[in-house]
C-alpha positions as CSV (number, residue, x, y, z in Angstrom):
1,X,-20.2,5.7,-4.2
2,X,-17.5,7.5,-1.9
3,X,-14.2,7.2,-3.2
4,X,-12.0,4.9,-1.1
5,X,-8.4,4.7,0.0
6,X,-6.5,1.3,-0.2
7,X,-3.2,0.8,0.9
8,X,-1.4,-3.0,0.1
9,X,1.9,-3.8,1.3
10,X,4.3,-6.5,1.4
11,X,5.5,-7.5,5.2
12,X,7.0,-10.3,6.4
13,X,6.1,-12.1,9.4
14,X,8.7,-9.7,11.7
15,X,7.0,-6.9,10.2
16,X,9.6,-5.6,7.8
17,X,8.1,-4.3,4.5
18,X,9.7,-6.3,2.4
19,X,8.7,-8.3,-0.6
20,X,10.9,-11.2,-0.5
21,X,12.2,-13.6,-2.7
22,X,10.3,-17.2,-2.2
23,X,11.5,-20.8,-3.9
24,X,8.2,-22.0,-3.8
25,X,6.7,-19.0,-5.9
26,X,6.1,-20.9,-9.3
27,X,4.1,-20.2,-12.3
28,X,0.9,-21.2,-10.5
29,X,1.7,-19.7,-7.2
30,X,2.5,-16.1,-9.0
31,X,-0.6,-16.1,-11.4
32,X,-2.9,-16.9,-7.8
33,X,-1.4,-14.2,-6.5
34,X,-2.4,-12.0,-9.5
35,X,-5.6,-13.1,-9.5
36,X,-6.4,-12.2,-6.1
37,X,-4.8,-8.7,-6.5
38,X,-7.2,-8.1,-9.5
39,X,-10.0,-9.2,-7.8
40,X,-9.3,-7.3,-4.8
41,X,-7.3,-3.9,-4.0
42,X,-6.2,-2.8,-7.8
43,X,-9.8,-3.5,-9.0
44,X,-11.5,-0.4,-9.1
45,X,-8.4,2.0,-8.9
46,X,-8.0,4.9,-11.2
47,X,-5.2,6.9,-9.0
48,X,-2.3,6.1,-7.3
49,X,-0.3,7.7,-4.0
50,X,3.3,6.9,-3.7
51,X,6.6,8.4,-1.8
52,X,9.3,9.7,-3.4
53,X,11.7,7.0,-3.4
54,X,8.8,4.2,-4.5
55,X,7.9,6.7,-7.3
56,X,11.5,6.7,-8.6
57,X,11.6,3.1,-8.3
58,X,7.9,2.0,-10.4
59,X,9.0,5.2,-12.9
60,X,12.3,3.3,-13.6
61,X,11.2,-0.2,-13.7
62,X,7.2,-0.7,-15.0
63,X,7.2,2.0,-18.3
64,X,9.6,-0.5,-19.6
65,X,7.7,-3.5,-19.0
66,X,4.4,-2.3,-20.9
67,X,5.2,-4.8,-23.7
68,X,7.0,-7.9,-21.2
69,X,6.2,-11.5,-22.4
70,X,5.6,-11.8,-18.6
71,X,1.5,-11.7,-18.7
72,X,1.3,-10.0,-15.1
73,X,3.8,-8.1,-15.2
74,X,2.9,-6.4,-18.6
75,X,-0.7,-6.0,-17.0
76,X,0.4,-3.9,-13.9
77,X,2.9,-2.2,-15.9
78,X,0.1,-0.9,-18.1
79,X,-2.2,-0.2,-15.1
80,X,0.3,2.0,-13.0
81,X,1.6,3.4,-16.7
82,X,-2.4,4.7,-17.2
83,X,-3.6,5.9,-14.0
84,X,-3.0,8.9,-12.4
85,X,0.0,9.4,-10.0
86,X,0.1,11.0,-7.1
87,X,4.2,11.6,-5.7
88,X,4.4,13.0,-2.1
89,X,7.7,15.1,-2.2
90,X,9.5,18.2,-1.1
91,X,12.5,17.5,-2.8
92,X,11.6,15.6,-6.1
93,X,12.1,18.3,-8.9
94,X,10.3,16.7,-11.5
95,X,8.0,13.5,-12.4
96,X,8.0,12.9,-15.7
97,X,5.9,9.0,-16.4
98,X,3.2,10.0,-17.7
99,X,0.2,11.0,-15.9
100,X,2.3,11.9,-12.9
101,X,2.3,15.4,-10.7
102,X,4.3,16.0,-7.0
103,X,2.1,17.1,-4.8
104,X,4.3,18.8,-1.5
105,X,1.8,19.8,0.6
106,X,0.0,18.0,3.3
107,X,-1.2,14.4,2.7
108,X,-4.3,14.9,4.5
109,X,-4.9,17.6,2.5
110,X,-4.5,16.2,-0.7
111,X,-6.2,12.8,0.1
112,X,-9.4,15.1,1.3
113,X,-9.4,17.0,-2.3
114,X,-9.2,13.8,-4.1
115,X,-12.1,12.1,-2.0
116,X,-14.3,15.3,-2.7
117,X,-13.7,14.4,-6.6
118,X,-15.4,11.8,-9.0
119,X,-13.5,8.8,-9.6
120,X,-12.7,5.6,-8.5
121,X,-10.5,4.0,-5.8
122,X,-7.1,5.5,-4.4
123,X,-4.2,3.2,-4.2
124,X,-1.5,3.7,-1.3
125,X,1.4,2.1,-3.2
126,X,4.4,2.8,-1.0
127,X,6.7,3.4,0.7
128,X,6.8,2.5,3.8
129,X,7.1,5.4,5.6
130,X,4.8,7.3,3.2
131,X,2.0,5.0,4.0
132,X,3.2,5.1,7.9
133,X,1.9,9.2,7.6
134,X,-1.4,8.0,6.2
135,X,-2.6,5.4,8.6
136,X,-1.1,7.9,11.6
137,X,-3.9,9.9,10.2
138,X,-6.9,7.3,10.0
139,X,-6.8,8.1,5.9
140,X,-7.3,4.6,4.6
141,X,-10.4,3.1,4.3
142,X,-9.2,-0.6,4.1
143,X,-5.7,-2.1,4.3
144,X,-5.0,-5.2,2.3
145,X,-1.6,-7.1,3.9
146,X,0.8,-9.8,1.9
147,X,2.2,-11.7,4.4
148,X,5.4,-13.7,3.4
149,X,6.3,-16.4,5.7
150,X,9.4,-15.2,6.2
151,X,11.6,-13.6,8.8
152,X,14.7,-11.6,7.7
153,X,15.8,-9.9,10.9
154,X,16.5,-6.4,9.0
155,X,14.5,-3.8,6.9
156,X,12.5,-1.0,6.9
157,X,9.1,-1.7,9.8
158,X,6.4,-1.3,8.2
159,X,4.9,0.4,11.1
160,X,6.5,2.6,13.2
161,X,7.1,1.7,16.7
162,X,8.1,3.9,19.8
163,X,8.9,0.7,22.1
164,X,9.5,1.7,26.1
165,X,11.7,-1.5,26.9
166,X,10.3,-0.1,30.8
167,X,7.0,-0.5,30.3
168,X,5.1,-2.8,32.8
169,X,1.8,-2.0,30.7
170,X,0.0,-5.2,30.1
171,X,-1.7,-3.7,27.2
172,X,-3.1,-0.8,25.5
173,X,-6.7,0.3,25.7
174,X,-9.3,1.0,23.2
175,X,-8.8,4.8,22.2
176,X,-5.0,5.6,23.2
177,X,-3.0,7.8,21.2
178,X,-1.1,5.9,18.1
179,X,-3.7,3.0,18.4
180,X,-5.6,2.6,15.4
181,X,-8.0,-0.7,14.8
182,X,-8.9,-2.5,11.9
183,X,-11.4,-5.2,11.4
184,X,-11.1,-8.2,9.3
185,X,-13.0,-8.3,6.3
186,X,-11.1,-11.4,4.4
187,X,-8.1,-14.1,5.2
188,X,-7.3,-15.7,1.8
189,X,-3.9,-18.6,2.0
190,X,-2.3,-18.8,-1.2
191,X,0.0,-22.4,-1.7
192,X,2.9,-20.3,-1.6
193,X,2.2,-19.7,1.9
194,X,1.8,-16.1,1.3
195,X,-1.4,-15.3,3.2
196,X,-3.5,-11.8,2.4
197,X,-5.5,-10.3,5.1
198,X,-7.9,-8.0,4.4
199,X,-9.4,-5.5,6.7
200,X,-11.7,-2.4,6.8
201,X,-10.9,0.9,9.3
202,X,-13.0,0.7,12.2
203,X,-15.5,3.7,12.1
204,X,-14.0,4.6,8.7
205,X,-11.3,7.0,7.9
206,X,-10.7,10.5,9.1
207,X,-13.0,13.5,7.6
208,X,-11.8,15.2,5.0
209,X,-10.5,18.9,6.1
């Protein structure tokens, strides 16, 4: 089977891509969530895509949870610790967790070489304006959204908008430029609140170059 690209973010309900702190996130809540993530986009992942600043963060913080009495987090930290990783940067000078490489060219580019490879999935891991370039594109096959019910009124968008406050369009039609549409594969609600929605790239994602 074609490889695919996944890309899972945090957002909250005003759209910022944040994952945010929740009360109500117990024992039971967190391990749902797990379970759904294993089942779902990390699955059948063997690489990883990730922005500069995301990279410096996971390269920091999950090599030094490989061994954490936390069960899930000692899972993903061994997960993102053995896959390859993929860091989108013109300025990074070196990546050194293992199995990483920088990669400064085009992401189109590089996403097309990886789909022409054997493997497994690609996971779009972050940040937010890294996985911003790859949906402008129509690179992802699917895109899995955690939606905290939360709104925090600051933070990075997770998708870029170029709002005309003038505008007296009602709406925007089917095929203009910077609309891209999804359809819904799944809606799963955990009792958290946090909801997932899962959906699939309508027509599928761009050709490779």
């Amino acid at each position: 089977m074609p490889r695919k690209v996944l890309i899972h973010m945090y957002v909250t309900l005003d759209g910022v891509a944040e994952y945010t702190e929740d009360r109500d996130l117990g024992p039971d809540a967190s391990g749902e969530f797990w379970e759904m993530m294993w089942a779902g986009p990390w699955k059948d992942v063997d690489t990883i895509l990730l922005g500069r600043k995301t990279y410096v963060k996971w390269a920091e913080h999950w090599p030094a949870r490989v061994d954490d009495e936390d069960e899930h987090a000692r899972t993903f930290a061994r997960f993102s610790t053995r896959v390859d990783k993929v860091v989108f940067s013109q300025t990074l000078a070196t990546a050194d967790w293992s199995k990483s490489r920088i990669f400064r060219g085009p992401v189109a580019e590089e996403i097309g070489r990886l789909r022409s490879l054997p493997g497994q999935n690609i996971f779009v891991g972050g940040g937010s304006r890294f996985v911003q370039s790859v949906l402008a594109e129509d690179l992802a096959d699917e895109l899995y959204l955690s939606v905290t019910p939360s709104i925090v009124g600051r933070g990075r968008p997770l998708f870029r908008l170029d709002l005309d406050p003038d505008s007296e369009e009602d709406g925007v039609p089917l095929g203009a430029p910077g609309r891209h549409d999804f359809r819904l594969l799944e809606t799963r609600a955990l009792r958290s609140g946090l909801v997932l929605l899962h959906y699939a790239a309508t027509g599928g994602a761009k050709p490779s170059p």
